[in-house]
C-alpha positions, -999 to 999 in steps of 0.1 A, spaced: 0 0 0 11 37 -9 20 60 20 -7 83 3 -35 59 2 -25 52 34 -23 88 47 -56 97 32 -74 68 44 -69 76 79 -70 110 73 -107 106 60 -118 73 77 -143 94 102 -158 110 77 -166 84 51 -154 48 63 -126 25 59 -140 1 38 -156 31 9 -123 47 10 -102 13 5 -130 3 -26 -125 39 -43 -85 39 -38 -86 -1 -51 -70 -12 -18 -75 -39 3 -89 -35 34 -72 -58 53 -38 -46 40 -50 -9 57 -60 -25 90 -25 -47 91 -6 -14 86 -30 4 115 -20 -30 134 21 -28 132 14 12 136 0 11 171 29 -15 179 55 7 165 41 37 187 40 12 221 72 3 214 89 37 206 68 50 239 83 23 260 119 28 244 119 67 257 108 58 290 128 30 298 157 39 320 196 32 298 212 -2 307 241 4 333 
């Protein structure tokens, strides 16, 4: 998937779905959804990263 399909979709999801906007851009659902899935892991982790203390 394109970073701009990708950007778009979640900058429009609210206002006209995931699935419309993943038919009219002729990408698969389930491709946007795995992306939103590693995102929120990547976020955790980098949140975790900056408050865990250094090793000594």
């Amino acid at each position: 998937m394109r970073p701009l399909h990708r950007d778009f979709i979640s900058d429009h999801r609210a206002d006209s779905g995931v699935k419309r906007l993943c038919r009219v851009l002729g990408v698969s659902r389930s491709g946007y959804c795995r992306h939103r899935g590693t995102e929120v892991t990547r976020a955790e982790r980098q949140a975790h990263e900056a408050t865990a203390s250094p090793r000594p």
